[in-house]
Steps between C-alpha positions, in 0.01 A plus 500: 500500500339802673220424767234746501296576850149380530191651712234247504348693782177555324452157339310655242735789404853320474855744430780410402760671456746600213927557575533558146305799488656785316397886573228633224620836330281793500485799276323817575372766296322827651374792317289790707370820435396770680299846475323756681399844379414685766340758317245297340509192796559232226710236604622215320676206635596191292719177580596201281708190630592236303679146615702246399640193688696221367579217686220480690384348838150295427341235697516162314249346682330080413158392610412125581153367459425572822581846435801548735757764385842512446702765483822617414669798361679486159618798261305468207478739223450886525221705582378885429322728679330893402354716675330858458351802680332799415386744715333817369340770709313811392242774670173562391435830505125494451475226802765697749633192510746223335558197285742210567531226234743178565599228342722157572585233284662189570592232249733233653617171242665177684477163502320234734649100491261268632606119438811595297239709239533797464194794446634780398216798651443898479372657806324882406362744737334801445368781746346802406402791768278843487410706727395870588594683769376893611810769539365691789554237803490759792109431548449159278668273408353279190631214300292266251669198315483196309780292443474166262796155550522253221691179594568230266711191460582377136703108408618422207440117557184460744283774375245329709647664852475869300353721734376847491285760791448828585407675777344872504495743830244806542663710748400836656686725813367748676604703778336847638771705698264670771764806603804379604421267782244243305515271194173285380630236277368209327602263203313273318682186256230332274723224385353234181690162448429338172367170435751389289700185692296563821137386407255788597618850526537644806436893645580652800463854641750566805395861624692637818432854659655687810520783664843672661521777749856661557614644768818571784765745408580571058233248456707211636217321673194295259237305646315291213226299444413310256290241353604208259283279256171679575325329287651173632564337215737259730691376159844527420610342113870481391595384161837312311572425226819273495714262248190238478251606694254797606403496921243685641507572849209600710526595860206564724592821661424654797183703362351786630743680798554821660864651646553733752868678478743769602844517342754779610750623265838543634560804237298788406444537126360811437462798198809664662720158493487512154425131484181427316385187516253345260293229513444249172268200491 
């Protein structure tokens, strides 16, 4: 007879553990594609992933009426996994400036044993981003977006725990390059949490702006300030969705706040380095 260890540390949340577990098996299939025309600036960039495990490493887990867990891990059954992205970028002459179009998908298939039944679910997520940005950056730089996050849980046997939300963020960044010694910048996140699973719907608007002066010998030298949550909306929200249940976090924040800094870099990057680095949101 094998004796499996125990943590009853959290009286609540009791492991134990398994010495007959075997190893879960995991196939992986990747597919990616890539193109840029640098005559036209189209570029193209797709990825597909697909999963399968057999064998695999769940969390049995019982629950006693006074709703203290159990849990141990078992193999049980296989599980699949896909996954997608497309990314898709294109100018616009008209504008003087450019698209960028992305797109994720996530579908995930497992099982979840609670009390030796097992409820079979399908976890999909979906994210969808656009956004325009202007070519010429030496005097601007301008970027306007929307991106859109569908999360839902699906179970075969308690349809009852289904759950489904999206969130949408309005974003906009700015920054004015005053010569070469002074940036203006600001950015502004207008973020809306559904209602679904959360009771009321929820918006917040995080806005930061700064100012950096640079300075010293090739530039090495910036002394920033900047301000953070203007509007002090003093709100943070996180969201989960997990095997039988959606959380919602929200964190009071430290609000409104202004930083004073100077950071020295070490190197000099420069036109004539023929480093260029670029900064993405």
């Amino acid at each position: 007879m094998t004796v499996s260890s125990i943590d009853n540390s959290d009286p609540l949340n009791i492991y134990i553990g398994n010495p007959e577990l075997q190893p879960e098996y995991l196939h992986d299939f990747r597919l990616n594609f890539n193109s840029f025309d640098q005559f036209s600036s189209i570029s193209i960039f797709v990825a597909a992933n697909a999963t399968f495990t057999n064998h695999k490493i769940v969390n049995a887990r019982t629950i006693d009426e006074q709703f203290r867990q159990t849990i141990q891990p078992i193999n049980f059954g296989e599980t699949t996994r896909y996954s997608s992205y497309l990314s898709f970028g294109a100018p616009v002459k008209f504008l003087k400036s450019r698209i960028n179009l992305t797109a994720d998908f996530d579908y995930n298939q497992g099982n979840y044993l609670v009390n030796e039944l097992n409820n079979p679910f399908k976890n999909k997520t979906t994210s969808l981003d656009a956004n325009l940005t202007n070519k010429n950056t030496e005097l601007i730089e301008l970027a306007i977006g929307y991106k859109w996050t569908r999360n839902g849980i699906d179970y075969d046997r308690d349809i009852q725990q289904n759950q489904t939300y999206n969130n949408q963020i309005f974003y906009t960044d700015f920054a004015l390059n005053l010569g070469e010694n002074w940036t203006i910048s600001s950015t502004i996140d207008y973020t809306r949490y559904s209602n679904a699973s959360f009771g009321e719907a929820t918006d917040i608007a995080l806005w930061k702006a700064g100012i950096e002066h640079r300075f010293l010998k090739d530039k090495r030298g910036t002394l920033s300030l900047s301000g953070n949550d203007l509007l002090n909306q003093n709100l943070g929200i996180n969201r989960y969705s997990q095997l039988n249940f959606v959380q919602e976090q929200r964190i009071t924040s430290l609000g409104r706040y202004f930083m004073l800094s100077f950071t020295y870099a070490l190197s000099a990057f420069g036109n004539d380095s023929g480093i260029e680095v670029v900064k993405r949101r």
